[in-house]
KESE-172327 format. One record per residue: x, y, z of N, C-alpha, C in turn; chain; residue in three letters. Coordinates in Angstrom, 1 decimal, padded with zeros to 4 digits. Layout:
N
<pt <X; Y; Z>; <X; Y; Z>; <X; Y; Z>; "A"; "ALA">
...
END
This chain:
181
<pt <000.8; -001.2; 000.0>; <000.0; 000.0; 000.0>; <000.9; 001.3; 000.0>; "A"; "UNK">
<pt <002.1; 000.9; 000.9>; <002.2; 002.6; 000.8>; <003.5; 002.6; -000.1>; "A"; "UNK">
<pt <003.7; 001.5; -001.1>; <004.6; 001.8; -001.9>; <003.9; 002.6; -003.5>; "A"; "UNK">
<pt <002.1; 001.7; -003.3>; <001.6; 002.6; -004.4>; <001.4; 003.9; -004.2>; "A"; "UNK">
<pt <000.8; 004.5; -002.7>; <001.3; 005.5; -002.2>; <001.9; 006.7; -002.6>; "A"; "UNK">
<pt <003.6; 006.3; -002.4>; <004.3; 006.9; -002.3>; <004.5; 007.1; -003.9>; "A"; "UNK">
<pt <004.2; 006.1; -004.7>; <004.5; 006.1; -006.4>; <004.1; 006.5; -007.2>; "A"; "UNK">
<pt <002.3; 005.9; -006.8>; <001.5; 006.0; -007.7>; <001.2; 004.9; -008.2>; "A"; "UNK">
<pt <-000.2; 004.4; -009.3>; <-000.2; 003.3; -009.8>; <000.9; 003.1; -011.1>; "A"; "UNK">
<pt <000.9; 003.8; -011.8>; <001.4; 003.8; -013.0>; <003.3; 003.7; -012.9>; "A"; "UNK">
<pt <003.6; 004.4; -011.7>; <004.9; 004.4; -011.6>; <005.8; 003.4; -010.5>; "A"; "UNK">
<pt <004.8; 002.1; -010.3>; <005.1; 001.8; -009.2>; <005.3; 000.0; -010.4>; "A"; "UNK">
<pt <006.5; -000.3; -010.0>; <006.7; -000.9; -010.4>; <006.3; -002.5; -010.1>; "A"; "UNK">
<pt <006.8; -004.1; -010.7>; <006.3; -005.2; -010.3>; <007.7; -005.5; -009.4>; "A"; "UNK">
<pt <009.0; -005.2; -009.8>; <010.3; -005.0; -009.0>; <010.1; -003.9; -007.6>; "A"; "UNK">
<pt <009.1; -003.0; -007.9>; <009.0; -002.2; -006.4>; <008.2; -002.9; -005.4>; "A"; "UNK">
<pt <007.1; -003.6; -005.5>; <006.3; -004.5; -005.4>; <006.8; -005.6; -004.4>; "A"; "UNK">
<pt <007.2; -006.4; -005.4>; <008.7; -007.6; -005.0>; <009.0; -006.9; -003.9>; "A"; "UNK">
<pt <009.6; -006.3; -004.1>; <010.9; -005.9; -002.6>; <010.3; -005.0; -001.8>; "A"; "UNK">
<pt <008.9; -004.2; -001.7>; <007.9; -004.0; -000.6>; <007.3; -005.1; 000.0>; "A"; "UNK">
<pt <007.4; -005.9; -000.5>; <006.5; -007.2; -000.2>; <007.2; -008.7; 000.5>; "A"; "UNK">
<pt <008.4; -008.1; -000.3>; <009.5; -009.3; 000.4>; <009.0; -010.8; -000.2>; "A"; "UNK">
<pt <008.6; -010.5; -001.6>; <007.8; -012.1; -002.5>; <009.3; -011.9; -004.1>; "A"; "UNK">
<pt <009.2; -012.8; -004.6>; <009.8; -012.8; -005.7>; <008.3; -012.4; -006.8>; "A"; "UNK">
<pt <008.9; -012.8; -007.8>; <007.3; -011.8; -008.8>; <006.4; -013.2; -008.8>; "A"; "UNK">
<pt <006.7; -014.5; -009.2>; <005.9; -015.8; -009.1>; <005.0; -015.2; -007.6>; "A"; "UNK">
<pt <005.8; -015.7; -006.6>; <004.8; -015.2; -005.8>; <003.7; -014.3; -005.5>; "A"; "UNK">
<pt <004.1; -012.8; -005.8>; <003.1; -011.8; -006.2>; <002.3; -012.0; -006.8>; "A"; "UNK">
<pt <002.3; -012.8; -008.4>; <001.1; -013.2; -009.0>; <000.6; -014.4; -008.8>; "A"; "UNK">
<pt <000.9; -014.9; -007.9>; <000.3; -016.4; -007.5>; <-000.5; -015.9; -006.3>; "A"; "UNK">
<pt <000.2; -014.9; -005.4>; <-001.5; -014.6; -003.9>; <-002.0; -013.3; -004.7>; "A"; "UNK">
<pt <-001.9; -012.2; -005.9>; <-002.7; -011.1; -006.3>; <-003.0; -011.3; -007.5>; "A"; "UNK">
<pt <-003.1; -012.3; -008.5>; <-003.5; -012.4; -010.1>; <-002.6; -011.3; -010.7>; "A"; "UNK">
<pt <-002.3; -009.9; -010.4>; <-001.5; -009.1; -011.0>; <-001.5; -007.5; -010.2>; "A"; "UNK">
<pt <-000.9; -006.8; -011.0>; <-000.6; -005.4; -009.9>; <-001.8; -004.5; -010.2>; "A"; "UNK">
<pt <-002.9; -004.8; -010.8>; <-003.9; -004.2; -010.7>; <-005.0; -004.4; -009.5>; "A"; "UNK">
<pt <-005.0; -005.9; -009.2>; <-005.8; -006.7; -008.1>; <-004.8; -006.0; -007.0>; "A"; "UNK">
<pt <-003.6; -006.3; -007.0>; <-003.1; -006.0; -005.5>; <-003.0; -004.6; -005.1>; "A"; "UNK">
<pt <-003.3; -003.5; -006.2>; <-003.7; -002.4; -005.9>; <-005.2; -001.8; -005.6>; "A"; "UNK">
<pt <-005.8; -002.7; -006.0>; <-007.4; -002.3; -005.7>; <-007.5; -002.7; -004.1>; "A"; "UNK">
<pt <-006.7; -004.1; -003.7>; <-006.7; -004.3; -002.4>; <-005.9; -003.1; -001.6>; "A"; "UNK">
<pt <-004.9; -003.3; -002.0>; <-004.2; -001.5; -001.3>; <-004.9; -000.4; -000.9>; "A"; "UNK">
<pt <-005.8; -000.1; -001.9>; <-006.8; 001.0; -002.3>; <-008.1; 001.2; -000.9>; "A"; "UNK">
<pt <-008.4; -000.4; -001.5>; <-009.2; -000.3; -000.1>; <-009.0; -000.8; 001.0>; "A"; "UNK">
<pt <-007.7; -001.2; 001.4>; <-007.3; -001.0; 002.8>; <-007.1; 000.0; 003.0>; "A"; "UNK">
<pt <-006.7; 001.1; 002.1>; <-006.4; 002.6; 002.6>; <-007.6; 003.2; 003.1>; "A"; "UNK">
<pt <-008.7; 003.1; 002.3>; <-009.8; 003.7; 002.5>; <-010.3; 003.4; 003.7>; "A"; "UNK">
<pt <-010.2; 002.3; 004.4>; <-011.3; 001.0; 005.2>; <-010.1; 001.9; 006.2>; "A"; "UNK">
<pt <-009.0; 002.5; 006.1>; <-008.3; 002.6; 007.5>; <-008.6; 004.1; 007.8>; "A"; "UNK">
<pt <-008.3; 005.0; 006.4>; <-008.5; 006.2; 006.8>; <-009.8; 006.6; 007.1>; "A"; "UNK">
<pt <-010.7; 006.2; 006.6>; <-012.2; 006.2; 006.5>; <-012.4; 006.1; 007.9>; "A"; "UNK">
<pt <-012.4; 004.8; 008.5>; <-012.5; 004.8; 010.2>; <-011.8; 005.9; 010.9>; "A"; "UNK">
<pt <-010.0; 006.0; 010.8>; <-009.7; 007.3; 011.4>; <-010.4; 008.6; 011.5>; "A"; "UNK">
<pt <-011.3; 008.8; 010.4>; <-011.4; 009.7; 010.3>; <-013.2; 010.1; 011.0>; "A"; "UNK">
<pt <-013.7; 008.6; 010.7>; <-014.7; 008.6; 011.4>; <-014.9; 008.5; 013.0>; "A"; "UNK">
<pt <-013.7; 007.9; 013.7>; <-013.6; 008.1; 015.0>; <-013.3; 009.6; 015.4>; "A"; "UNK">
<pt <-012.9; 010.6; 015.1>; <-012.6; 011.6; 015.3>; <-014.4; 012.6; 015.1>; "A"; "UNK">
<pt <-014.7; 011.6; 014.0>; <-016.2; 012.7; 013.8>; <-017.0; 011.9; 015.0>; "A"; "UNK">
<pt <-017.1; 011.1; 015.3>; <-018.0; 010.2; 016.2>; <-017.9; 010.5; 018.0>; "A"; "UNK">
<pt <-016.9; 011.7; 018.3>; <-016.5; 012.0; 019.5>; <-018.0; 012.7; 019.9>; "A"; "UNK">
<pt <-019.0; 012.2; 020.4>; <-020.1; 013.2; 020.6>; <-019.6; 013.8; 021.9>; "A"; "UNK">
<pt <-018.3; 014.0; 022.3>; <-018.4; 014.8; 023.7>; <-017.8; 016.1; 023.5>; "A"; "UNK">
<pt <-017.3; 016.3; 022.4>; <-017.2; 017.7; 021.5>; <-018.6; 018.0; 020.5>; "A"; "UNK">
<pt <-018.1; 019.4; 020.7>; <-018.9; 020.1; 020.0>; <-018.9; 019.5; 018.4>; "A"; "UNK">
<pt <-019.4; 019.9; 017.7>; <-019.5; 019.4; 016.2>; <-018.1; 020.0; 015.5>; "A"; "UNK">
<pt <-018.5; 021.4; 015.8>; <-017.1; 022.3; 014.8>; <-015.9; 021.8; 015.6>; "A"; "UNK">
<pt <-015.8; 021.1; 016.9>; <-014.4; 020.9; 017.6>; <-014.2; 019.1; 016.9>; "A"; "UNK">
<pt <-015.0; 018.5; 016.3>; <-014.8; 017.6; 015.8>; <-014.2; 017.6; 014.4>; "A"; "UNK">
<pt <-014.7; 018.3; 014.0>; <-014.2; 019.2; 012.4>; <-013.0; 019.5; 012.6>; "A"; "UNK">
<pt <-012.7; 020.7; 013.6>; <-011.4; 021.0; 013.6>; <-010.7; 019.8; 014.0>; "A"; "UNK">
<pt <-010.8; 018.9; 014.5>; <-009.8; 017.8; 015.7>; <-009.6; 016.6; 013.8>; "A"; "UNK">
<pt <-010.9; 016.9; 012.8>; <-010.6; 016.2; 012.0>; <-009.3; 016.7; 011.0>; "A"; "UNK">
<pt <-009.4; 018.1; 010.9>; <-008.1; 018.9; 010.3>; <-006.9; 018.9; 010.6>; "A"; "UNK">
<pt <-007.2; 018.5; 012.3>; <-005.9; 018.8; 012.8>; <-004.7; 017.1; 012.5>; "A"; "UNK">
<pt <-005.7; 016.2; 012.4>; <-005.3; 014.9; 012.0>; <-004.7; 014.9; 010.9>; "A"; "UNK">
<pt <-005.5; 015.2; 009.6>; <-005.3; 015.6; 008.6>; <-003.4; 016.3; 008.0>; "A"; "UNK">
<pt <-003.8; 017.4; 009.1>; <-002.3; 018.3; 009.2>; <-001.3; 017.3; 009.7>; "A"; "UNK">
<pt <-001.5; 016.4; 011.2>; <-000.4; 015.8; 011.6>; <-000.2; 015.1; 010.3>; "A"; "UNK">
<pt <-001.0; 014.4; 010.0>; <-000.8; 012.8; 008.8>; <000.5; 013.6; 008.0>; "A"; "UNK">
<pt <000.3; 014.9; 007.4>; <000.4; 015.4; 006.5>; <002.2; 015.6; 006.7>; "A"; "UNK">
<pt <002.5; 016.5; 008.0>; <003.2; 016.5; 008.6>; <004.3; 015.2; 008.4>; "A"; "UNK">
<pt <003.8; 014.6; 009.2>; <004.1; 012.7; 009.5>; <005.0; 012.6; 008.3>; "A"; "UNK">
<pt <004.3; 012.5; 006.9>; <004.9; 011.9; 005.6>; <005.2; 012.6; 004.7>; "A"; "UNK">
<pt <006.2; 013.6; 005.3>; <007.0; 014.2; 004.4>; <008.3; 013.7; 004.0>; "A"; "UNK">
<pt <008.5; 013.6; 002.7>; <009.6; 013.2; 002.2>; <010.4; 014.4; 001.9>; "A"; "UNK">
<pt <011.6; 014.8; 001.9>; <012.4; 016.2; 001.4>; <011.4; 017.5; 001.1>; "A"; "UNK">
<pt <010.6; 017.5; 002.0>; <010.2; 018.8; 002.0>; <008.5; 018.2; 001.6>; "A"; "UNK">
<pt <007.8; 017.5; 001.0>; <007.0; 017.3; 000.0>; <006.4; 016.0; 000.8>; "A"; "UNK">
<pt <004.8; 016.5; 000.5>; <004.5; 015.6; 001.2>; <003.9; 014.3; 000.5>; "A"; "UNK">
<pt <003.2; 013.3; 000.8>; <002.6; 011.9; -000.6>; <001.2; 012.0; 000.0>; "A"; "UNK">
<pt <000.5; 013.4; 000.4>; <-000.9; 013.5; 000.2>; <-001.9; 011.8; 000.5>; "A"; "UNK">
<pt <-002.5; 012.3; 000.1>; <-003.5; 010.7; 000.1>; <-003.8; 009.6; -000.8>; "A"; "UNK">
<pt <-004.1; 008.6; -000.5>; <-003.6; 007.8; -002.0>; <-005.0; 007.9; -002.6>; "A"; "UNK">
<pt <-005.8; 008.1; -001.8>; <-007.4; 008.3; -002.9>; <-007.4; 009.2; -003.5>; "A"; "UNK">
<pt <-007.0; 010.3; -003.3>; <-006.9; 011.7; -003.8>; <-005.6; 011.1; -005.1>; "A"; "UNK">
<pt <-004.9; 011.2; -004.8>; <-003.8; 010.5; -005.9>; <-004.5; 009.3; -006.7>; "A"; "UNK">
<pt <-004.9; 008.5; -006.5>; <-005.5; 007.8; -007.2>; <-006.8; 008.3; -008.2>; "A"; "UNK">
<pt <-007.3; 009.1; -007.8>; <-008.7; 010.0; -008.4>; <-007.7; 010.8; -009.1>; "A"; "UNK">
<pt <-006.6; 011.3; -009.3>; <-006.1; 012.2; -010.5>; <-005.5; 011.2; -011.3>; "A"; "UNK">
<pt <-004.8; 010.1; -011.0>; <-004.8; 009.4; -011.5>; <-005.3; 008.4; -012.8>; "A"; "UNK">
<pt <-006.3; 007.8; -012.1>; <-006.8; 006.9; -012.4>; <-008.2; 006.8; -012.8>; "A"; "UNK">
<pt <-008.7; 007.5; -011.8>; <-010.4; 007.8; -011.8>; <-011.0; 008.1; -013.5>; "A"; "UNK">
<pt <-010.2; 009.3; -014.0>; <-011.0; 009.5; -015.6>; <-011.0; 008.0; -016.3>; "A"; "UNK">
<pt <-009.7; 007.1; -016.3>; <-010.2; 006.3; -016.9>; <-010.3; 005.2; -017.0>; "A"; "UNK">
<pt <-010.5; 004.9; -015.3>; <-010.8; 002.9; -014.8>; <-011.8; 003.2; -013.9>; "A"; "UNK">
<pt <-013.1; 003.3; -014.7>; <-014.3; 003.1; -014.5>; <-014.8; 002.4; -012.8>; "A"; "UNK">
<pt <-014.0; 001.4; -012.7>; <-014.1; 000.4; -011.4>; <-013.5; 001.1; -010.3>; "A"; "UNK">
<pt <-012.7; 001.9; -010.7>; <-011.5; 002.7; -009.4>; <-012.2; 003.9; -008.8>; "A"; "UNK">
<pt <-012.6; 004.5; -010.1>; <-013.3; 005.6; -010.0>; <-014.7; 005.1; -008.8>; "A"; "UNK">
<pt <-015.6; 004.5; -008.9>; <-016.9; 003.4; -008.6>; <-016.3; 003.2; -006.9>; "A"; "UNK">
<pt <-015.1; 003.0; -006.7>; <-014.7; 002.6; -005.3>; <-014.7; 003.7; -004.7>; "A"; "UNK">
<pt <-013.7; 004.8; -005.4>; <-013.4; 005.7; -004.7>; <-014.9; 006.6; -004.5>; "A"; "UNK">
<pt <-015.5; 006.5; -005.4>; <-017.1; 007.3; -005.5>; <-017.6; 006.6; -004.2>; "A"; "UNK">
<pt <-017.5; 005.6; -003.9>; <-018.3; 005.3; -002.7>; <-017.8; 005.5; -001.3>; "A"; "UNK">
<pt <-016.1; 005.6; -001.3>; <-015.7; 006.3; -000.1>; <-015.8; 007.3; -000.1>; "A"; "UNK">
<pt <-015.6; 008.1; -001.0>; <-016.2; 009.5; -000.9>; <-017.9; 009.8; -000.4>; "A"; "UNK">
<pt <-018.4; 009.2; -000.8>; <-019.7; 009.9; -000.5>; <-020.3; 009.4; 001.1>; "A"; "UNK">
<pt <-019.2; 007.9; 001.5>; <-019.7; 007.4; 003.1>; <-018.7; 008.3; 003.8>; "A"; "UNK">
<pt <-017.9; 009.2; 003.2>; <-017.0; 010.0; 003.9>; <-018.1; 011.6; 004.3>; "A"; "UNK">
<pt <-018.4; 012.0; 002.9>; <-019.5; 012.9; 003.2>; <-020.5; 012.9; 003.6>; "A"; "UNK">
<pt <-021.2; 011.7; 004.0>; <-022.7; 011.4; 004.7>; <-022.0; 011.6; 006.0>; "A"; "UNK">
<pt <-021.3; 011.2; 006.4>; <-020.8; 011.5; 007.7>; <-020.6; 012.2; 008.2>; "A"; "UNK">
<pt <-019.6; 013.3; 007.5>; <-019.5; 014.8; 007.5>; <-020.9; 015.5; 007.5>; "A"; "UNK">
<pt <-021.6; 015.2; 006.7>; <-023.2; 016.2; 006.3>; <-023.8; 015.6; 008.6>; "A"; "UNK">
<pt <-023.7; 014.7; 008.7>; <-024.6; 014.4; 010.2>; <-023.8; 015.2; 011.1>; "A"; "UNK">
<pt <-022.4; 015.4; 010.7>; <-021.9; 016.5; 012.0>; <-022.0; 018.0; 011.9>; "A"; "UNK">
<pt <-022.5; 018.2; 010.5>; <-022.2; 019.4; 010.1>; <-024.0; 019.8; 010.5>; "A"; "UNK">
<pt <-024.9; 018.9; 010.3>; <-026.0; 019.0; 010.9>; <-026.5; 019.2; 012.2>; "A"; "UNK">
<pt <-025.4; 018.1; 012.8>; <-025.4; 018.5; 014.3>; <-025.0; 019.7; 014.9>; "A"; "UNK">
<pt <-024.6; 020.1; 013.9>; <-023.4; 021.4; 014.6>; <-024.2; 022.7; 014.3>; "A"; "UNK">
<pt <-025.2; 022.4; 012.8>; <-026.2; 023.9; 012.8>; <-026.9; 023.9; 013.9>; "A"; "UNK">
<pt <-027.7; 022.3; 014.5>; <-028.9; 022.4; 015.8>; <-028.0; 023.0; 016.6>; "A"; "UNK">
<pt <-026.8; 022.7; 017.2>; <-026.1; 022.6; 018.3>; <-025.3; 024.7; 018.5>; "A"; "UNK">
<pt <-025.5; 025.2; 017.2>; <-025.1; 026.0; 017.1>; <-023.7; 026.4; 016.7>; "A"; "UNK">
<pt <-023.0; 025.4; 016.9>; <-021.3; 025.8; 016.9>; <-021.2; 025.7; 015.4>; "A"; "UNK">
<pt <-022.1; 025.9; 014.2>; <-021.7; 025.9; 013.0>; <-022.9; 026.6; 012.6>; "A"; "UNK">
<pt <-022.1; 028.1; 012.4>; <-023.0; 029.2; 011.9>; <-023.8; 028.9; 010.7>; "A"; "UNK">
<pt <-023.5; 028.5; 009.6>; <-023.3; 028.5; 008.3>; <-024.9; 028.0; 007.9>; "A"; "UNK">
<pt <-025.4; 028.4; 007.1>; <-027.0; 028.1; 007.0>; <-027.1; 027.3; 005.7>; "A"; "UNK">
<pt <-026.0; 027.3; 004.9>; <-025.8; 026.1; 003.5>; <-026.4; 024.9; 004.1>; "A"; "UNK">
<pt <-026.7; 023.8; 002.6>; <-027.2; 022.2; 002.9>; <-026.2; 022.3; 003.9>; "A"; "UNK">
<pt <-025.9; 021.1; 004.9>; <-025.0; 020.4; 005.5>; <-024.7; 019.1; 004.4>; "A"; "UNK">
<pt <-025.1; 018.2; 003.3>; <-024.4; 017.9; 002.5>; <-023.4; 018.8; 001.5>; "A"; "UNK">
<pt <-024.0; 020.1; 001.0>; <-022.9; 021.0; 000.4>; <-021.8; 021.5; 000.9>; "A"; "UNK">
<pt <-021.7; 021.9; 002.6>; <-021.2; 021.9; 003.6>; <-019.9; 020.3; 003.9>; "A"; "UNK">
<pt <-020.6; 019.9; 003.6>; <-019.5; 018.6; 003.7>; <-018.6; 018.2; 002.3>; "A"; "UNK">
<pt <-019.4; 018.5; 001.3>; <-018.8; 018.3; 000.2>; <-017.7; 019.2; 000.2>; "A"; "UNK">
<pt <-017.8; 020.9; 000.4>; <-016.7; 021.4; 000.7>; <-015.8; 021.1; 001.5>; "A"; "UNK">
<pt <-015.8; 020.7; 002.7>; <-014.9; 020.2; 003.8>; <-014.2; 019.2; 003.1>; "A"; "UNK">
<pt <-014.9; 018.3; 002.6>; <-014.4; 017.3; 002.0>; <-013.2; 017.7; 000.7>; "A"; "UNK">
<pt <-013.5; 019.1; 000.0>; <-012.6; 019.4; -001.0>; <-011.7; 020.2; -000.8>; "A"; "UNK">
<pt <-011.6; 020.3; 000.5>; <-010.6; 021.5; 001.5>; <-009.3; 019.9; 001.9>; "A"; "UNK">
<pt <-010.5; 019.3; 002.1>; <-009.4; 017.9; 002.7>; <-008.2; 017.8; 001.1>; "A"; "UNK">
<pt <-008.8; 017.7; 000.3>; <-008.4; 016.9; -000.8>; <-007.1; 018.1; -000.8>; "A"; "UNK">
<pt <-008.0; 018.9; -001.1>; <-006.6; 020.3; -001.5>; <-005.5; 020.6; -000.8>; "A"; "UNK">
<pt <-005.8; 020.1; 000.7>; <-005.1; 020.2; 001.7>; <-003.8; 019.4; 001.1>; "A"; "UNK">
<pt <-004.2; 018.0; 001.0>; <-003.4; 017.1; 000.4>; <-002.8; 017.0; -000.5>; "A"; "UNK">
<pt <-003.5; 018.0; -001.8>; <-002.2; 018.0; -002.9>; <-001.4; 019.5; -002.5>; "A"; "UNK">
<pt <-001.7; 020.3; -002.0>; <-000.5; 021.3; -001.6>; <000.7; 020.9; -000.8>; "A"; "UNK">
<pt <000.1; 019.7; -000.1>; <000.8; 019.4; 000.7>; <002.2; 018.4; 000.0>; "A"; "UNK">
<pt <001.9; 017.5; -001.5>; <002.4; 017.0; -002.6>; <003.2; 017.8; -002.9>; "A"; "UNK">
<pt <002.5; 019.4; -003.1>; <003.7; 020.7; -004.0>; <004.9; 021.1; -002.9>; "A"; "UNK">
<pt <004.6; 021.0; -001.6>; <005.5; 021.5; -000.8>; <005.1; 022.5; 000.0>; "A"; "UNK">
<pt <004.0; 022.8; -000.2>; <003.5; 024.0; 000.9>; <003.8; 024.0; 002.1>; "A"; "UNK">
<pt <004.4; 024.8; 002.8>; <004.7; 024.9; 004.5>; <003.6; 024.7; 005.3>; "A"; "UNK">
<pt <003.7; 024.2; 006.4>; <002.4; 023.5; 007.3>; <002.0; 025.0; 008.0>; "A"; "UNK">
<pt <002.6; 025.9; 007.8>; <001.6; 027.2; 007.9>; <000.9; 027.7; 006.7>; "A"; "UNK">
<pt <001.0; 027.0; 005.5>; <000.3; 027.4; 004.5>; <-000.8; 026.3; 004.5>; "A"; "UNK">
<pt <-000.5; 025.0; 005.0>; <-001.8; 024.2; 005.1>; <-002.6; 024.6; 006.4>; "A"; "UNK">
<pt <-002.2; 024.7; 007.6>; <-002.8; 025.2; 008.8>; <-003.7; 026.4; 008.3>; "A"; "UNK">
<pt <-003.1; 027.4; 007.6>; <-003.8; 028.4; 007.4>; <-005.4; 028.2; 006.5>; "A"; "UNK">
<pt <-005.1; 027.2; 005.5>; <-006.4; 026.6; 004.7>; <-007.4; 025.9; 005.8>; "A"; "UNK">
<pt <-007.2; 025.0; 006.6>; <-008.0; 024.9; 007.6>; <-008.4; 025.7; 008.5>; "A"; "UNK">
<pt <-008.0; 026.7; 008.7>; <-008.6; 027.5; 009.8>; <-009.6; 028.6; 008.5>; "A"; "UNK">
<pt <-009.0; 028.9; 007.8>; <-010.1; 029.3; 006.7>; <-011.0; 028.4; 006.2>; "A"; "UNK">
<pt <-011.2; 027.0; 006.3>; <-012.7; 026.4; 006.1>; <-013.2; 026.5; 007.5>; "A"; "UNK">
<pt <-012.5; 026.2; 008.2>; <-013.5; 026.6; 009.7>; <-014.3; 027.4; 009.8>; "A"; "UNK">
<pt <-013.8; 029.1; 009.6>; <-014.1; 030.2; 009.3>; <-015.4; 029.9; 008.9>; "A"; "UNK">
<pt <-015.2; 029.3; 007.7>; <-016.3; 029.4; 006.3>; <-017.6; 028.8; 007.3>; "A"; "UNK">
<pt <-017.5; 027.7; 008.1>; <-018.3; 026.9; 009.0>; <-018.7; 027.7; 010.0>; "A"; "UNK">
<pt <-018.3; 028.7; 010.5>; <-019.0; 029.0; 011.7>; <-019.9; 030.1; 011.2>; "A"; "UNK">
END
């Protein structure tokens, strides 16, 4: 997983593979049929992991809603932090995979379409909870509201690919906050 990651599908070799995996190549295609299968599995262990991360952090009902939001940026920022290579960070592999891949593998696109949207139903119930509850000014749907959040995440992640300083990503999250209250 985090050799496709860090590569990409296209640039990630069946020799990078091998020696992430510690199999010779017979082996690789004898437990994954080929590097397409073993990346859709990748794919969605990425999702199935971040997806829960990200859902425990929205699920804290003993914060407020917007302190859940923030606490989910602030994760976001560490991760981001975390996996920097020479300045640059390897963003997310869904997000990298959806520039990737998404225009034109129909099936990839179809996965990622569905983490995305169980990422934003989730988001839309705290952003919901947070107009009743007050701590989220903002009078928009709470699904349009999450879809944003959700495209602040993504952006977060490729600036974070270009090299942006973690005060230039800190800063984009406190400006969708903003936009929230």
């Amino acid at each position: 997983m985090r050799t496709f990651w860090a590569n990409g599908y296209e640039s990630t070799s069946t020799r990078d593979l091998c020696e992430a995996l510690g199999l010779d190549r017979s082996s690789v295609y004898n437990a994954f049929t080929n590097k397409r299968e073993l990346f859709k599995r990748a794919l969605t262990r990425y999702m199935a992991a971040t997806t829960a991360d990200q859902l425990r952090i929205l699920d804290d009902h003993e914060l407020p809603a917007i302190e859940r939001i923030r606490a989910l940026f602030a994760k976001i920022l560490q991760t981001e932090a975390e996996n920097r290579r020479d300045g640059y960070g390897l963003g997310c592999l869904t997000v990298n995979t959806t520039m990737e891949l998404a225009g034109r593998d129909p099936e990839i696109a179809l996965m990622l379409d569905r983490d995305t949207e169980y990422r934003v139903v989730n988001l839309s119930a705290v952003i919901g909870s947070g107009q009743r509850d007050g701590s989220i000014g903002s009078t928009r749907d709470p699904a349009e509201l999450a879809r944003f959040v959700n495209a602040v995440i993504a952006g977060i992640r490729v600036a974070a690919q270009g090299g942006a300083a973690d005060a230039t990503l800190e800063a984009i999250a406190a400006t969708a906050l903003d936009a929230l209250a």
